[in-house]
VOBA-1610 file (N, C-alpha, C; in pm, whole numbers, padded with zeros to 5 digits, always signed):
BEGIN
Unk-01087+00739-02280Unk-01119+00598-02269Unk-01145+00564-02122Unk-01233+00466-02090Unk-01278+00474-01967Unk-01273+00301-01911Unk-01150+00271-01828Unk-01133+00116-01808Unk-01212+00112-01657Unk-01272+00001-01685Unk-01317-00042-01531Unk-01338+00039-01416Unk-01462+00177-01508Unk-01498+00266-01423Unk-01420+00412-01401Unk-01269+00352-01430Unk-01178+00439-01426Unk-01155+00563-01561Unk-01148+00693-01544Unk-01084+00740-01647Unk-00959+00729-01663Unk-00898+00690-01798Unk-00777+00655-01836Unk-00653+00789-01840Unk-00566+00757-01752Unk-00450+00908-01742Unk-00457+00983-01860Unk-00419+00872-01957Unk-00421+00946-02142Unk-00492+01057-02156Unk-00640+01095-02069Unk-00736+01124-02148Unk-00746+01275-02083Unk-00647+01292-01984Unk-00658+01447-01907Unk-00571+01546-01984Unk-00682+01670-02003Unk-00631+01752-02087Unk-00558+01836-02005Unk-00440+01980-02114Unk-00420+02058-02029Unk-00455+02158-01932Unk-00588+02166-01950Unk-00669+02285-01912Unk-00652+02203-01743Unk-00729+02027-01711Unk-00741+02016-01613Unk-00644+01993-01477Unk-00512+01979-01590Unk-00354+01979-01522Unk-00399+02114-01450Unk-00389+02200-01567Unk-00306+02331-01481Unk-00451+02321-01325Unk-00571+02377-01371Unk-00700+02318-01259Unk-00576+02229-01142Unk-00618+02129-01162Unk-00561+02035-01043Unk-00427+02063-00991Unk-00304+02164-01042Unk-00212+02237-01017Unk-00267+02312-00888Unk-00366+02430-00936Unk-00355+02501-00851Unk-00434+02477-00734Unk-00519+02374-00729Unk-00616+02266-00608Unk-00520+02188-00543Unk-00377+02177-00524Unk-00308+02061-00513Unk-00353+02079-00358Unk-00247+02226-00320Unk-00253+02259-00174Unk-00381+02213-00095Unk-00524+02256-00126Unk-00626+02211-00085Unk-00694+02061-00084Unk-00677+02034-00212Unk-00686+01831-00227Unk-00623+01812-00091Unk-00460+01832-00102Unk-00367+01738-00027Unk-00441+01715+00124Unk-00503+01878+00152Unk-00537+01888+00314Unk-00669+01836+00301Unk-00742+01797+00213Unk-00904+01674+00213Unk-00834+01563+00213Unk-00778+01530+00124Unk-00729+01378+00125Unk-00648+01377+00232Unk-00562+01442+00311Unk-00561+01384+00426Unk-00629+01363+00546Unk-00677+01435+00496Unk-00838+01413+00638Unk-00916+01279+00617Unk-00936+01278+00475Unk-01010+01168+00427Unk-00941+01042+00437Unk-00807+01047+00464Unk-00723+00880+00477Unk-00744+00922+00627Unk-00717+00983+00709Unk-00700+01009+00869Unk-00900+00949+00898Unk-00955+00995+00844Unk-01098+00912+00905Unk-01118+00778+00847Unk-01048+00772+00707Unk-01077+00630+00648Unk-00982+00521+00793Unk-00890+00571+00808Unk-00764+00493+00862Unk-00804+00458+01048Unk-00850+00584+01068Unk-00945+00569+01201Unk-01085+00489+01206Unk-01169+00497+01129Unk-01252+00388+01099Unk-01212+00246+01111Unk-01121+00220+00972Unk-01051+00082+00973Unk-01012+00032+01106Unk-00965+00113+01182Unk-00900+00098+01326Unk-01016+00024+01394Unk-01126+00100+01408Unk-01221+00091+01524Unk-01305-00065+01445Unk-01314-00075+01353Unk-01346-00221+01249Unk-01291-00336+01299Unk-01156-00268+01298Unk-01059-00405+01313Unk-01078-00449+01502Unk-01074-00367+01547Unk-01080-00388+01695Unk-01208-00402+01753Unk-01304-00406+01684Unk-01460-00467+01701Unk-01453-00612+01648Unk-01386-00624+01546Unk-01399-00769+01507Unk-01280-00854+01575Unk-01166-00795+01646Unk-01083-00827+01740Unk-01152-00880+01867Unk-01238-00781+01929Unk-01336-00833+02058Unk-01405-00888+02020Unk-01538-00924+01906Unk-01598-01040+01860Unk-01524-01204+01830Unk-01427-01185+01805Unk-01394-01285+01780Unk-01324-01399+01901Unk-01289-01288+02002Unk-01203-01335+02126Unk-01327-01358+02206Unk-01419-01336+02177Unk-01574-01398+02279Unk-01603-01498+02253Unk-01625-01482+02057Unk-01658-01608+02006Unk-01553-01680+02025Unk-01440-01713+02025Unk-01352-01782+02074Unk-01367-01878+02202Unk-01411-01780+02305Unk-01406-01830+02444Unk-01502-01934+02444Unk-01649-01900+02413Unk-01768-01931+02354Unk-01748-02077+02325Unk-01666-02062+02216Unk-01667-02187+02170Unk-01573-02325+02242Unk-01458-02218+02316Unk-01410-02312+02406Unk-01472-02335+02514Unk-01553-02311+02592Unk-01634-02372+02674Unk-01753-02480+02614Unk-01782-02467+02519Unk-01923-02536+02453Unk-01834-02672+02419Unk-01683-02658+02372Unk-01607-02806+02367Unk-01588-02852+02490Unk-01520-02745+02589Unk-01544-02824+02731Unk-01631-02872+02785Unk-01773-02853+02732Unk-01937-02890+02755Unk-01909-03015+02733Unk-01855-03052+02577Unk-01891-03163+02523Unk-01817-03288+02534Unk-01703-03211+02607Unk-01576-03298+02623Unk-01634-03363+02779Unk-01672-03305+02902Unk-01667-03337+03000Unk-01812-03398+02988Unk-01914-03375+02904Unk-01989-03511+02888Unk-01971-03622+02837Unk-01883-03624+02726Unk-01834-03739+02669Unk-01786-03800+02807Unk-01707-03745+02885Unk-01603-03829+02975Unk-01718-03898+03104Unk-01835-03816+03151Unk-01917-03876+03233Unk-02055-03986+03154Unk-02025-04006+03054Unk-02140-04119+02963Unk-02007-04264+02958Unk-01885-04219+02960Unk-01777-04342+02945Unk-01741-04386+03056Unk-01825-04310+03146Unk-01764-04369+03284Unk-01880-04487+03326
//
């Protein structure tokens, strides 16, 4: 049975147990490589959108100080 793309646990026979038994050792050392680049990626994501946002930040606080220190020279 196949939910939301997923194959359902139910549906693994014994043949592919014992299979995935003896792949464990090797899986384990891909999948950890594969979370170690997923996890390093995420890193370098997060800290690009960390420096984008602290520009746009600044950015925007000067463009209020724009608007603020004209407001204050039109009331004078």
């Amino acid at each position: 049975m196949v939910e939301k793309g997923l194959a359902s646990v139910n549906t693994q026979n014994s043949t592919s147990a014992d299979t995935g038994a003896a792949l464990d050792d090797g899986a384990d050392s891909n999948l950890e490589e594969r979370l170690s680049h997923h996890v390093n990626g995420l890193q370098q994501v997060l800290t690009d959108l960390t420096k984008n946002t602290k520009a746009l930040t600044r950015r925007y606080s000067q463009i209020l100080e724009q608007i603020s220190l004209s407001e204050d020279q039109s009331s004078s």
